[in-house]
C-alpha positions in Angstrom: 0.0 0.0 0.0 1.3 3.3 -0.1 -0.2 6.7 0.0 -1.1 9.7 -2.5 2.2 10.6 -4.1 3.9 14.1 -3.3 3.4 16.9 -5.6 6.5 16.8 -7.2 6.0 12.9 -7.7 4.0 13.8 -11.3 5.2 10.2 -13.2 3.4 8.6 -10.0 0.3 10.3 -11.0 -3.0 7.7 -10.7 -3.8 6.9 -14.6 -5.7 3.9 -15.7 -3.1 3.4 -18.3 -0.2 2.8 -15.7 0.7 -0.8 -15.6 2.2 0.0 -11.7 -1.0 1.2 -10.3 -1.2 0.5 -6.3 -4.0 1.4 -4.0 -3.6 4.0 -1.4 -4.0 4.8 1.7 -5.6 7.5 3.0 -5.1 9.2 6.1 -7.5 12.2 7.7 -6.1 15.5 8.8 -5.5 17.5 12.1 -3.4 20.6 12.9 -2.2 20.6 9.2 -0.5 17.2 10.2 -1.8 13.5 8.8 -3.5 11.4 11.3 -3.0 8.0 11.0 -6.5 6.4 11.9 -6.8 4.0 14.7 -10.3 2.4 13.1 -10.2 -1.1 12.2 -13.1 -0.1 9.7 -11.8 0.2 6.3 -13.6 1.0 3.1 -12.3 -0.4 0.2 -12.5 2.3 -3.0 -13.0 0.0 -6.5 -12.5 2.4 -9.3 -16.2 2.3 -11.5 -14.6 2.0 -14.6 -12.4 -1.0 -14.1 -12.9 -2.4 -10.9 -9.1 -1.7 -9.7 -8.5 -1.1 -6.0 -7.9 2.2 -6.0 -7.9 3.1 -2.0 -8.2 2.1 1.4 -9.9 5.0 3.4 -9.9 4.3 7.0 -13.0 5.1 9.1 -11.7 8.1 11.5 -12.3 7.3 14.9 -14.9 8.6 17.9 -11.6 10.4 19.3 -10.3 11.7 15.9 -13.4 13.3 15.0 -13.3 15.0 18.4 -10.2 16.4 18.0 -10.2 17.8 14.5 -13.6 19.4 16.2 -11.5 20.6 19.3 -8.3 21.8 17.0 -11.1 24.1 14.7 -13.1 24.7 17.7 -9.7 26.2 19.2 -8.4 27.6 16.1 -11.6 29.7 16.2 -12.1 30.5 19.9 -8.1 31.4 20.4 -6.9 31.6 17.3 -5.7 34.2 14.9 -7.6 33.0 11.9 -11.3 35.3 12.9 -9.3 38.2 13.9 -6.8 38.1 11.0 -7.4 41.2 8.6 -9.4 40.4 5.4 -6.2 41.0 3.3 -4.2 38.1 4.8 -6.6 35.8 4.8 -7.1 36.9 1.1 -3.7 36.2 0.8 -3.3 32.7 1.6 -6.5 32.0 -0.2 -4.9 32.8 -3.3 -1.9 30.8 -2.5 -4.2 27.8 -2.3 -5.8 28.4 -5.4 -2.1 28.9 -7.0 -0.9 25.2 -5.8 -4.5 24.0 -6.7 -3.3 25.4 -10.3 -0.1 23.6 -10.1 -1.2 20.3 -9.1 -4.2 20.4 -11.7 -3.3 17.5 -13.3 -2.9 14.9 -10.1 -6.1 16.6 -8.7 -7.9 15.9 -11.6 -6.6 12.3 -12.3 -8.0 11.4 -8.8 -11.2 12.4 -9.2 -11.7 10.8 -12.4 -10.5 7.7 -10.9 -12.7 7.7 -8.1 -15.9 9.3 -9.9 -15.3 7.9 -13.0 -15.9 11.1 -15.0 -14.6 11.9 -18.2 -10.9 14.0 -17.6 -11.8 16.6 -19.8 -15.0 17.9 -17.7 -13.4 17.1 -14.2 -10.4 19.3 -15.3 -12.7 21.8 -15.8 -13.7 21.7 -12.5 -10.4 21.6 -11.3 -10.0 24.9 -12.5 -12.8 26.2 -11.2 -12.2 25.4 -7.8 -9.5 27.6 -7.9 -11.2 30.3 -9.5 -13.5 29.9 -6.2 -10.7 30.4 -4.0 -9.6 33.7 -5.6 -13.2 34.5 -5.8 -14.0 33.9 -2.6 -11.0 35.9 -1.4 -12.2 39.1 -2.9 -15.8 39.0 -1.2 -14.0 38.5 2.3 -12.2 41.9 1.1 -15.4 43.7 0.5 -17.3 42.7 3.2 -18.9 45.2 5.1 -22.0 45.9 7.7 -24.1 48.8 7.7 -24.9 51.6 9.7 -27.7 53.1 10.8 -27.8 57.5 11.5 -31.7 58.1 11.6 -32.7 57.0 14.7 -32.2 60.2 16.8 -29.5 62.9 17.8 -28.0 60.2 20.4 -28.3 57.1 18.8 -26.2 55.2 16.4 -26.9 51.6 15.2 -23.9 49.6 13.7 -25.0 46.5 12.5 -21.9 44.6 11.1 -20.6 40.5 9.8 -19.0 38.1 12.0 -18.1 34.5 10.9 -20.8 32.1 12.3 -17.7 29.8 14.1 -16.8 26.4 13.5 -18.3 24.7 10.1 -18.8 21.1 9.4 -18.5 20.8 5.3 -20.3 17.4 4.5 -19.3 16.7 0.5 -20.8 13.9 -1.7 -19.3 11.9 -4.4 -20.2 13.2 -7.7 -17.9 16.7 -7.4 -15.5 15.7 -4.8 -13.0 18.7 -4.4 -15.2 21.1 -6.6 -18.2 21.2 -4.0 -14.9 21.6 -1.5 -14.4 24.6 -2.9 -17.6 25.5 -3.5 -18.0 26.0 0.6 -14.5 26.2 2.2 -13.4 29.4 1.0 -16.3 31.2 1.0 -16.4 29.8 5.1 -12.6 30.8 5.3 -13.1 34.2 4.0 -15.6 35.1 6.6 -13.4 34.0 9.3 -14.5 30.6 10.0 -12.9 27.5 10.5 -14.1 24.4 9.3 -13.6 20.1 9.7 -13.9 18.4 5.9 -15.9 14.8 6.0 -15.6 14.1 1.7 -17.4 10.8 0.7 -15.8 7.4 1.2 -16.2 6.7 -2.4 -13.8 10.0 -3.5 -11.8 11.1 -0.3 -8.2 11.0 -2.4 -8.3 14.1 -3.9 -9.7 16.0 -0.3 -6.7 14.3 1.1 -4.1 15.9 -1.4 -5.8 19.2 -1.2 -5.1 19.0 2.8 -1.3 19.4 1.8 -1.9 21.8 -0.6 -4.1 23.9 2.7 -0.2 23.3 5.0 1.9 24.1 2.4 -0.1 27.2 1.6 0.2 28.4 5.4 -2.8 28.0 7.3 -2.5 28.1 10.6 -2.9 25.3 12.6 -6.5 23.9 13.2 -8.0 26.4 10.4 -9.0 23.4 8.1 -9.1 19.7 9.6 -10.2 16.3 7.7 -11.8 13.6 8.9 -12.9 10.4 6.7 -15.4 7.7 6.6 -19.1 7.2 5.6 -22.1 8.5 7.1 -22.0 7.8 10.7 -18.8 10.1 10.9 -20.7 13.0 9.0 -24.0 12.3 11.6 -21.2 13.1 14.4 -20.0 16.0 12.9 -23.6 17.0 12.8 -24.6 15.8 16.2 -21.5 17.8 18.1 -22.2 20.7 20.3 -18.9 22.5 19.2 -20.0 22.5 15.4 -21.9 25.7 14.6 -23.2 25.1 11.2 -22.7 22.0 9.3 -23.1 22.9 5.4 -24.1 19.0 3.2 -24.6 18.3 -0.3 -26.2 15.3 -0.8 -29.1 13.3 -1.3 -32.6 15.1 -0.3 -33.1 11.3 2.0 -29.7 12.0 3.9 -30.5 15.6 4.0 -33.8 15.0 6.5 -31.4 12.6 8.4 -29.0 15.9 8.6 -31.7 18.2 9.8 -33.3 15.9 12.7 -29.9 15.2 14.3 -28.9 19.3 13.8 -32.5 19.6 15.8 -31.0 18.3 19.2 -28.1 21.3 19.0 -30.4 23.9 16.9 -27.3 24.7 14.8 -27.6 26.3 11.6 -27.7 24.5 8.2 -27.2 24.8 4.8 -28.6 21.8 2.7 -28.2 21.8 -1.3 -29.7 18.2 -2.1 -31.7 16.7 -5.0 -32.6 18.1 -7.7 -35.3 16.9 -11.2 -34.9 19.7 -13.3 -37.4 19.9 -16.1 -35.9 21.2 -19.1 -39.0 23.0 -21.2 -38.8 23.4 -25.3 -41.1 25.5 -27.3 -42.4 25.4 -30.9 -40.0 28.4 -31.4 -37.1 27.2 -30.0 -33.7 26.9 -31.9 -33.8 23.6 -32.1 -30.2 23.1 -32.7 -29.1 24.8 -29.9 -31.9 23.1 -27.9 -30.4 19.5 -28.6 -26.5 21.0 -27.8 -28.0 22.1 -24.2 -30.6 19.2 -23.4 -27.5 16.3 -23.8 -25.1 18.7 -22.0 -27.7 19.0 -19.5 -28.5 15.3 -19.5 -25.2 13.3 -19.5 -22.8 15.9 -17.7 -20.9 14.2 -15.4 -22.0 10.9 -16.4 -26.1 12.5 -15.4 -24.5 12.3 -12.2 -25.1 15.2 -11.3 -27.8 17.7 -9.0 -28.8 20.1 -12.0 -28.9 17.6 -14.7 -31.5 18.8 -17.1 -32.8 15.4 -17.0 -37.0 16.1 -17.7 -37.4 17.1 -20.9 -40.8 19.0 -21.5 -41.2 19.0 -24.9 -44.3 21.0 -27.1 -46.0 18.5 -29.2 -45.5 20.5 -32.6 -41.7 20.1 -32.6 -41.6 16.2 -30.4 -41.1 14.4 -33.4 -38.0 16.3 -34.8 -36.7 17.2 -31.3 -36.5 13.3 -29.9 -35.2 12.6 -33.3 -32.5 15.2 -33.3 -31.6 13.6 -29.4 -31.8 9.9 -29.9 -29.2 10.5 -32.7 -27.1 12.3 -30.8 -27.8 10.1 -27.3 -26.5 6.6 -29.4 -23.0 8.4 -30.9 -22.3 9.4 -26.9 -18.6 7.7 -26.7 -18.9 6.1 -23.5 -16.2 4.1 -22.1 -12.5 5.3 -20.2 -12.5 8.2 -18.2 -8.9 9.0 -19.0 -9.5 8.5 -22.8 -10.1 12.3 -23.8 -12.7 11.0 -26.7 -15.0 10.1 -23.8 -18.1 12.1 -23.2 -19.8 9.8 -20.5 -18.2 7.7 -18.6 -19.1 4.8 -15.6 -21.7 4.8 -13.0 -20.0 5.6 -9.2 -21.2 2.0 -8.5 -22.8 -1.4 -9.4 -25.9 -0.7 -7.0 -26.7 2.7 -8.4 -25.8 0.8 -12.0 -29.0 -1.4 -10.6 -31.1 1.5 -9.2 -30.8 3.3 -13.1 -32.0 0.2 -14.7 -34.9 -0.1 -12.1 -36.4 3.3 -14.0 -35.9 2.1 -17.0 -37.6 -0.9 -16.6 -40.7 1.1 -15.5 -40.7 3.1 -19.0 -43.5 2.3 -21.2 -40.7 3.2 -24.5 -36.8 3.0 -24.3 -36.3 5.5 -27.4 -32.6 4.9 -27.2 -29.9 3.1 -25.1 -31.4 1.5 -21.7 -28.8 -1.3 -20.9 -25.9 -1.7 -19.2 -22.9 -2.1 -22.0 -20.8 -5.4 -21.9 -18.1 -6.4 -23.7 -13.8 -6.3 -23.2 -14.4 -2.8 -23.1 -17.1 -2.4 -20.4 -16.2 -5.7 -18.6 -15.0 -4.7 -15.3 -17.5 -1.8 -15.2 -20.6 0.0 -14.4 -21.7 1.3 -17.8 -24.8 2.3 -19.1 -25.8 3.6 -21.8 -27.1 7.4 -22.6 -30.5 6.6 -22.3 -33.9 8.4 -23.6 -37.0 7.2 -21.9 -39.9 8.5 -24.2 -44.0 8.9 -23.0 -43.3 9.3 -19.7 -46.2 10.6 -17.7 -46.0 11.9 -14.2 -47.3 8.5 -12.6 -44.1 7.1 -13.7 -41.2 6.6 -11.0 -38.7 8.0 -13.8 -40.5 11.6 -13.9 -40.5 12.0 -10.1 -37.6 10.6 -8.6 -33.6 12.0 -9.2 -32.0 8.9 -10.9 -28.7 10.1 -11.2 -27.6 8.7 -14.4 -27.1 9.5 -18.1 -31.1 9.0 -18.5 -33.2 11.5 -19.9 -37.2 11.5 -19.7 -39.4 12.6 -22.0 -42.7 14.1 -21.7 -45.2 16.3 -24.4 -47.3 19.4 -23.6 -49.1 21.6 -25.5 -49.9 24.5 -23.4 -47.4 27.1 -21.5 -49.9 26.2 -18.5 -49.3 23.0 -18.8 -45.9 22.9 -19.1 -45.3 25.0 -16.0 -48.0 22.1 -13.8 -45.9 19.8 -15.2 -42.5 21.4 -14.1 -43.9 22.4 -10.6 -45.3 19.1 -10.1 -42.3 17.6 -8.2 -41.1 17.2 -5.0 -37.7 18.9 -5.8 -36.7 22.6 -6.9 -33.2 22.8 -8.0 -33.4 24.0 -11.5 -35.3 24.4 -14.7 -34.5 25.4 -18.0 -36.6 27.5 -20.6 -36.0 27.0 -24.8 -38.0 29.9 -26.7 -36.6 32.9 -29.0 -40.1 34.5 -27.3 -38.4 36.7 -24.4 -41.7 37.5 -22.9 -42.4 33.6 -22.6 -39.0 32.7 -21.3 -38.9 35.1 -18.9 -42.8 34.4 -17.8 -42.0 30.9 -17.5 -38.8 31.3 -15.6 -40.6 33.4 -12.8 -43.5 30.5 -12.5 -41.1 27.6 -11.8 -40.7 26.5 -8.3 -36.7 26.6 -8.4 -33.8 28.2 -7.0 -32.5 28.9 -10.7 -33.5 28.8 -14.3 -32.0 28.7 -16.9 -33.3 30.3 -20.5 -31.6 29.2 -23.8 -28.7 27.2 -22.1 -28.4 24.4 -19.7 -26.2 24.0 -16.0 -25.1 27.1 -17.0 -23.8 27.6 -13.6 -21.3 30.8 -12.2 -19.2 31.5 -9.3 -20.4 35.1 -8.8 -24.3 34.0 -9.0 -26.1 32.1 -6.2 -26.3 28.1 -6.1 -29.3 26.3 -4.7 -32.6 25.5 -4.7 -36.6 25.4 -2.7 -39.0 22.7 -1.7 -37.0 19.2 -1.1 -34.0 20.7 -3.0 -32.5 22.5 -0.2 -31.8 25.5 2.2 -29.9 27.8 1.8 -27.1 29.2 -1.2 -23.7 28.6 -2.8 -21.3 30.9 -4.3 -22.4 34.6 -5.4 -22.3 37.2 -2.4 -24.8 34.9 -0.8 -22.7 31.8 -0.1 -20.4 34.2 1.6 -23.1 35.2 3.9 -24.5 32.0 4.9 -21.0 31.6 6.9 -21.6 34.7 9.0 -24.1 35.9 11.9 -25.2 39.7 11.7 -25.0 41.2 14.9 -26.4 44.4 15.7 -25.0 47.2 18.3 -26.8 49.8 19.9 -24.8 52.9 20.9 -26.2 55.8 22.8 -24.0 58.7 23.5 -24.3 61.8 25.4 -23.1 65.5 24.2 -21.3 67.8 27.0 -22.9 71.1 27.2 
């Protein structure tokens, strides 16, 4: 066994091509030192697309959880990191995003390993993470309160940020050091500190990025790491000293989340499920409509909380539309993550591989693909192929439920009315999408959907400085933009009433 290579070690980079591939072992993080677990529960990480063992990640034990709790809760209570000016913290946050951008290319090989998403889009997401950090540096620069002159000769009313304390960051599997970054720095800038639990199914590259947070400087106890599945995140949740605990993840783990916050009445941020319906007009440009609904459906292997995977279609343009996508769904190369030709790659495992298939078995037409793939190529995998489920209707399972794959549904309407019942009539409110050159029926639309965000003429169209997040089962709460800097802090108001000397 041995564990992640340094950063200089580049030839040792994780490839599927490497004939000298060994598993690793992973250790969690404490006082920007590694902490070698004292668990005897170990996962076992099997890479989706061939089956290799890829890691061992150690369950972190009852006492290790406590202390990367105690060393953030110290950090915060008697540290230097919430009192440290804007500018320095600034600082290091741009370092981080720096060493982020020089170890791009292990980062990314990790994740596609463990995900089992195509390199070309989890590079992408490499870089954005970065991006984040820099981003998220300048809104800790700008930050500012208010105050308040009106109330009187002798009264003044300042009402100003503070970081909300100690974070718990909860990340799932599909984005693993993107949705990192997508809450750490944002929580760093406002002057919290935070303790990491990534997925046991992706926890390599949160590991690297721990070196990459003590190499940049941090002080001690700023950012801690523990690892395991989910009865490490419920004790993150559970703890006293955790003030808010931010999770991405299922909508089902999500209600776990919020019972056991209950007992300690901390704050939370949830960004969970999402069944985004993805609404085409007669007048849509139909061309750009069938770019944006297979982007929106197979990104990330469909694995993904904004896939645009409900397609809404008007019944004058169905028949060239689903025409225009099956063709495009069936010359999807699917296969090797690594191999840069690939546009969707495995399933994170065999039981999701199963759950997919369950919806497609409940589909009264498979319009294209529906099966897992086999052969030398697919063997040791979990594979299946971009799929288009046609006449669904919303008694079926595969219109209501997130199924998390490379599987699109589709459904006709012929009325904006009905469209927008249709849309509205789920459980979850992530995101929608809107096709029509008709501004005043995009922009109608987009203000009737139930969802945090909408989309008009493009698809997961997703960017740093805009908020992230949904309504109804999809969540609490926003990413990114101005407001996933403020979800880290508490506003706190002070009176002062002063007297003038005659």
């Amino acid at each position: 066994m041995t564990t992640i290579p340094a950063a200089e070690s580049r030839s040792d980079r994780p490839r599927r091509q490497s004939e000298n591939r060994s598993p690793r072992t992973l250790h969690g993080t404490i006082d920007n030192r590694e902490v070698v677990s004292s668990g005897s529960n170990i996962f076992e990480r099997h890479a989706p697309a061939d089956g290799f063992l890829a890691s061992y990640v150690p369950s972190s034990s009852p006492s290790e959880i406590a202390g990367a709790i105690r060393s953030a809760r110290t950090a915060f209570d008697t540290g230097r990191w919430p009192d440290m000016p804007a500018d320095a913290r600034a600082q290091l946050l741009r370092r981080l995003a720096d060493l982020i951008d020089r170890d791009r290319e292990l980062l990314a090989a990790l994740d596609a390993e463990e995900v089992g998403a195509p390199i070309t889009s989890v590079e992408a997401d490499i870089a954005l993470a970065a991006e984040l950090c820099r981003y998220a540096a300048g809104l800790g620069m700008s930050s500012h309160g208010d105050l308040v002159t009106n109330l009187g000769p002798s009264y003044t009313g300042l009402i100003v940020r503070q970081p909300v304390g100690v974070v718990g960051l909860i990340i799932p599997w599909n984005f693993p050091l993107l949705i990192i970054c997508q809450k750490l720095p944002f929580a760093l800038a406002a002057g919290c500190t935070a303790v990491i639990k990534p997925s046991e199914f992706t926890s390599s590259s949160a590991v690297h990025f721990m070196s990459l947070v003590a190499e940049a400087g941090f002080p001690e106890g700023t950012v801690n790491l523990v690892l395991g599945r989910g009865d490490v995140g419920e004790a993150l949740t559970a703890s006293p000293e955790i003030d808010l605990v931010s999770f991405t993840g299922s909508t089902r783990t999500g209600r776990r989340v919020k019972q056991v916050a209950a007992v300690t009445n901390k704050r939370l941020h949830l960004e969970l499920g999402g069944k985004a319906a993805t609404i085409v007009f007669g007048d849509a440009d139909l061309e750009s409509a069938v770019n944006g609904i297979v982007h929106g459906a197979t990104f990330n292997n469909g694995e993904c909380c904004v896939a645009q995977s409900r397609l809404l279609v008007h019944e004058s343009v169905r028949e060239e539309l689903l025409a225009g996508l099956a063709e495009r769904f069936a010359a999807l190369c699917t296969g090797d993550p690594f191999d840069r030709d690939t546009q969707v790659g495995p399933l994170i495992h065999e039981q999701h591989l199963e759950r997919a298939l369950s919806f497609v078995a409940d589909a009264p037409t498979v319009l294209v693909g529906g099966k897992k793939l086999t052969g030398d190529r697919y063997s040791a995998g979990h594979f299946l192929a971009p799929t288009i489920l046609a006449d669904i209707e919303p008694k079926h399972a595969s219109f209501r439920e997130e199924i998390f794959a490379p599987v699109l549904t589709a459904t006709t309407f012929k009325t904006a009315e009905e469209a927008v019942a249709l849309a509205n009539s789920v459980d979850y409110g992530l995101s929608n999408s809107v096709w029509s050159k008709n501004i005043d029926t995009a922009l109608g639309l987009a203000q009737r959907l139930q969802s945090g965000m909408v989309f008009v003429n493009t698809s997961i169209d997703v960017q740093k400085n805009m908020p992230f997040g949904g309504v109804k089962a999809s969540g609490v709460g926003r990413e990114m933009g101005q407001a996933g800097f403020d979800e880290f802090t508490e506003l706190k108001t002070i009176a002062i009433r002063t007297r003038f000397a005659v």
